[in-house]
N, C-alpha and C positions, 0 to 999 in steps of 0.2 A: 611647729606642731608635730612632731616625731613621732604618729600613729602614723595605724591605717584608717581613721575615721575622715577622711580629707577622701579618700578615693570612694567610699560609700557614700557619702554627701554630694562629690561632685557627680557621680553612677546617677542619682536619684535626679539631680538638677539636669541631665542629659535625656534623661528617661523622660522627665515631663517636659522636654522643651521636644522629644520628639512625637509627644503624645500631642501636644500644641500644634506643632507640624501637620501632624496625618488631620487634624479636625478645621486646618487653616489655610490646608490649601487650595486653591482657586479651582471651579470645576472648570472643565474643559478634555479636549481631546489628551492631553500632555498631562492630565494629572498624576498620573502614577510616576510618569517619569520625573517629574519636578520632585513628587512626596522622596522619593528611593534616592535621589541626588540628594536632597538636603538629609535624611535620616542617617546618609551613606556618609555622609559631610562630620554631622555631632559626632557619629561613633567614632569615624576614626580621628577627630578632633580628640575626642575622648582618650582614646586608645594610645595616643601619642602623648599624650599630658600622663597618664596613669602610668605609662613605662619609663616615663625621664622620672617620675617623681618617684616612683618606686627602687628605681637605681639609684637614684640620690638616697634613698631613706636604707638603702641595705646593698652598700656597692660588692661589687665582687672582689675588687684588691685593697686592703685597706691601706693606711698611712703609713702602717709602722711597714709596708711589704714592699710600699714605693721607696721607702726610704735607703732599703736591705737594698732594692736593685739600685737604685743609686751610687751609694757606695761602692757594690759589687762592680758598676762600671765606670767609676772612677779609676776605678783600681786596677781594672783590666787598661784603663788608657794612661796608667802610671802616677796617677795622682794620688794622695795618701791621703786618708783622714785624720780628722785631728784625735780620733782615740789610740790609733795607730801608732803617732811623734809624741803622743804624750801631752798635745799642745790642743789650748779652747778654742775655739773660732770665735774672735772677737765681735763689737758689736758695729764693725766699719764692711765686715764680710770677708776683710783678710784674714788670712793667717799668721798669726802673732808668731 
């Protein structure tokens, strides 16, 4: 799914399970405390899902940046790459 329509749908599905919540929970002395522990609970349930997933959907370093540091510290610990030798990296992982 590579929008952002996953985080407005699950936004709404949070919203009414805490609108469920406030009209579900049991009267008594403790009711506010119980409503604001579980309300407190979806959000940052919420909040924690919407930021792994929005990292995943728009990371900050990409591939091609992993790959330059890579190299880069190969090379700092003397190891060459194969555009380097002129040589492919075969498909056993050694170098040919």
């Amino acid at each position: 799914m590579g929008s952002i329509f996953p985080v407005f749908f699950f936004g709404a599905i949070v919203v009414a399970l805490m609108f469920g919540v406030a009209l579900l929970t049991p009267k008594g002395p403790n009711q506010a405390v119980i409503r604001t522990a579980l309300m407190l609970t979806l959000a940052t349930c919420y909040l924690l899902w919407m930021i792994t997933y929005l990292a995943q959907l728009h990371p900050l370093i990409g591939e091609c940046c992993l790959v330059l540091v890579f190299w880069k510290t190969m090379a700092e610990r003397g190891v060459s790459s194969p555009s380097q030798n002129g040589q492919e990296q075969g498909m056993s992982g050694r170098m040919s």
